[in-house]
C-alpha positions as CSV (number, residue, x, y, z in Angstrom):
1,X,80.3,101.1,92.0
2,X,83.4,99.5,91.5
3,X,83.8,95.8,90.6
4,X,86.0,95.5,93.7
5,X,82.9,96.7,95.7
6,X,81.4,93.0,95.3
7,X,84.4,90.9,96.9
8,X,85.5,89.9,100.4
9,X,88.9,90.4,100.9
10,X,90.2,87.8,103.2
11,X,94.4,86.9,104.1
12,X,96.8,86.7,106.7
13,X,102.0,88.5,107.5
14,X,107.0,89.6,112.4
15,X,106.6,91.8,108.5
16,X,104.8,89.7,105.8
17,X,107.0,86.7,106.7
18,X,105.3,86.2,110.0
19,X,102.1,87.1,108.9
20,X,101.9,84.4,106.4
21,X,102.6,81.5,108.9
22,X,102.5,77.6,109.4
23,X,99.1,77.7,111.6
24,X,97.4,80.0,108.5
25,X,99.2,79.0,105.5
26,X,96.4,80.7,103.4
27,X,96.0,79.9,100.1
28,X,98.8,81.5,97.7
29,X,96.8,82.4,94.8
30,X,94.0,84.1,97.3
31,X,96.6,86.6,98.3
32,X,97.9,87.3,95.2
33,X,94.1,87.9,93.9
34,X,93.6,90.3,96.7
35,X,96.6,92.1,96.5
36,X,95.7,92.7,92.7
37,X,92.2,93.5,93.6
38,X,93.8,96.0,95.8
39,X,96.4,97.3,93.8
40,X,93.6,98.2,91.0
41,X,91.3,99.4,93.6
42,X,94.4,102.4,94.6
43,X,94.3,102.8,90.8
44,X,90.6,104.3,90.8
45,X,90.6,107.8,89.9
46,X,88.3,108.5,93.2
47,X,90.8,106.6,95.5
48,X,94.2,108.2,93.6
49,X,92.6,111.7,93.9
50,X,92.1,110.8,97.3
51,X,95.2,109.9,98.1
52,X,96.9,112.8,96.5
53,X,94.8,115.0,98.5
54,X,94.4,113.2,102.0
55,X,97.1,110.4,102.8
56,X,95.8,109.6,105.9
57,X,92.2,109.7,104.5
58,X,93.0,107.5,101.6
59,X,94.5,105.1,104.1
60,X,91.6,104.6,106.4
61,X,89.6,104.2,102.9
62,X,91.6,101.1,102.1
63,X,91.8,99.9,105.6
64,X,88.1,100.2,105.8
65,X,87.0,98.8,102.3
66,X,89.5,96.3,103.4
67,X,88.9,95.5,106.7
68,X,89.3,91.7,106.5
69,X,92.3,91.9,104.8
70,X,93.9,94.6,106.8
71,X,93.0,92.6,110.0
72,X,94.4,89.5,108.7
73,X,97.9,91.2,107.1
74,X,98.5,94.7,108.7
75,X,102.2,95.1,107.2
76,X,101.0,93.8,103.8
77,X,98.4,96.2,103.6
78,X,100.4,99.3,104.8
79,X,102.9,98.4,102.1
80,X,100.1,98.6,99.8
81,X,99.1,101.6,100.3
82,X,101.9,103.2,100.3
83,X,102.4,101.5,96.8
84,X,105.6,100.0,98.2
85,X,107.8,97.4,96.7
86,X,106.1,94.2,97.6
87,X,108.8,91.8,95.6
88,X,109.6,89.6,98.5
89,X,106.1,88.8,99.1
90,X,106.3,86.4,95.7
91,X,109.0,85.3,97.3
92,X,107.5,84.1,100.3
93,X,104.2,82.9,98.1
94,X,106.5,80.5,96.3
95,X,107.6,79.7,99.4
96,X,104.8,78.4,100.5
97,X,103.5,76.6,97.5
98,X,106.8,74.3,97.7
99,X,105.8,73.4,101.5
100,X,102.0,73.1,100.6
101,X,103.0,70.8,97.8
102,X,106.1,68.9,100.2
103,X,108.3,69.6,98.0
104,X,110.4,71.3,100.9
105,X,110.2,71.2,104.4
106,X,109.2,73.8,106.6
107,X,112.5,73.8,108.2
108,X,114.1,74.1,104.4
109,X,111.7,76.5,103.8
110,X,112.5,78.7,106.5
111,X,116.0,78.6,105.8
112,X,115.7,79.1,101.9
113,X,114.1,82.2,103.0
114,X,116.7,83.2,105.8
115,X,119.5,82.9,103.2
116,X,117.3,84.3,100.6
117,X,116.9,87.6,102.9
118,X,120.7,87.8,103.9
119,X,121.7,87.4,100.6
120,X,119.1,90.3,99.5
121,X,119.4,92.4,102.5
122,X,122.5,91.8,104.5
123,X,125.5,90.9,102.0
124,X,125.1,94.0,99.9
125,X,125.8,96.2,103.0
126,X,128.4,93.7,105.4
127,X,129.7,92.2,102.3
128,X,130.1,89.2,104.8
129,X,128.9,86.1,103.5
130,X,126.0,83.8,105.5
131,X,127.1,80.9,107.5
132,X,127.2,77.2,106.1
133,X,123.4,76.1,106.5
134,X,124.7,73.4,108.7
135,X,125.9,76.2,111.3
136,X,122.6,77.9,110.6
137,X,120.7,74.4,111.8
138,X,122.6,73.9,114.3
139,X,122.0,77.5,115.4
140,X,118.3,77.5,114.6
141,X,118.5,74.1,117.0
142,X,119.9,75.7,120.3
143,X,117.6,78.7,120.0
144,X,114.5,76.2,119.6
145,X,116.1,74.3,123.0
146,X,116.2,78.0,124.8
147,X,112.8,78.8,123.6
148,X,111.4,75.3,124.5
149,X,113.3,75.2,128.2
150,X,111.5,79.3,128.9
151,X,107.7,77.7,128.2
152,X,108.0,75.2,130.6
């Protein structure tokens, strides 16, 4: 038996982003704990045999020994297990200790991590640049109005 064997995995992730949300907000250092757990867990010689053998097997393996977890961050997990670059989700983590701790709003927090994403994502293949945050709040404004205008 494995020392992973013993733990609950618990977490939450539109992608990862939208997974890890306001209403959650689960603890930063619990996710990155999992995802290690996890990540050494894919490592076991059963579980990399496995996988070299039997994707889809391996897969249910991991979404089964980590049912909470999967439940709670589908995307996260998937990446996972596909051993997947998982970079951004540090990013986000940060993220969300700086909000936590209010240190930054969750308005400036959302868009630190919009410009953070265009500036990773977008620019390298457009090679336009983002627009002045002040466009992007007044932007993120009228689309809260729209939204808020279709509930009622």
């Amino acid at each position: 038996m494995s020392n992973t064997d013993d733990l609950t995995i618990i977490g939450d992730n539109e992608e990862i982003n939208e997974e890890i949300n306001e209403e959650t907000f689960a603890d930063p250092k619990n996710i990155r704990t999992q995802v290690e757990i996890i990540q050494k867990c894919i490592q076991e010689p059963q579980y990399a045999k496995l996988k070299s053998e039997n994707f889809s097997m391996f897969r249910i393996k991991m979404e089964e020994k980590f049912s909470d977890f999967y439940q709670k961050y589908p995307t996260l997990m998937k990446l996972l297990v596909k051993e997947e670059n998982i970079d951004m989700l540090e990013v986000i983590l940060q993220k969300i200790e700086k909000i936590k701790k209010s240190e930054v709003s969750k308005d400036d927090g959302e868009l630190d991590m919009g410009q953070h994403l265009y500036d990773t994502y977008v620019f390298p293949v457009t090679g336009k640049r983002a627009p002045a945050r002040e466009e992007m709040e007044r932007q993120r404004k009228i689309l809260r109005n729209k939204m808020n205008k279709e509930k009622k």
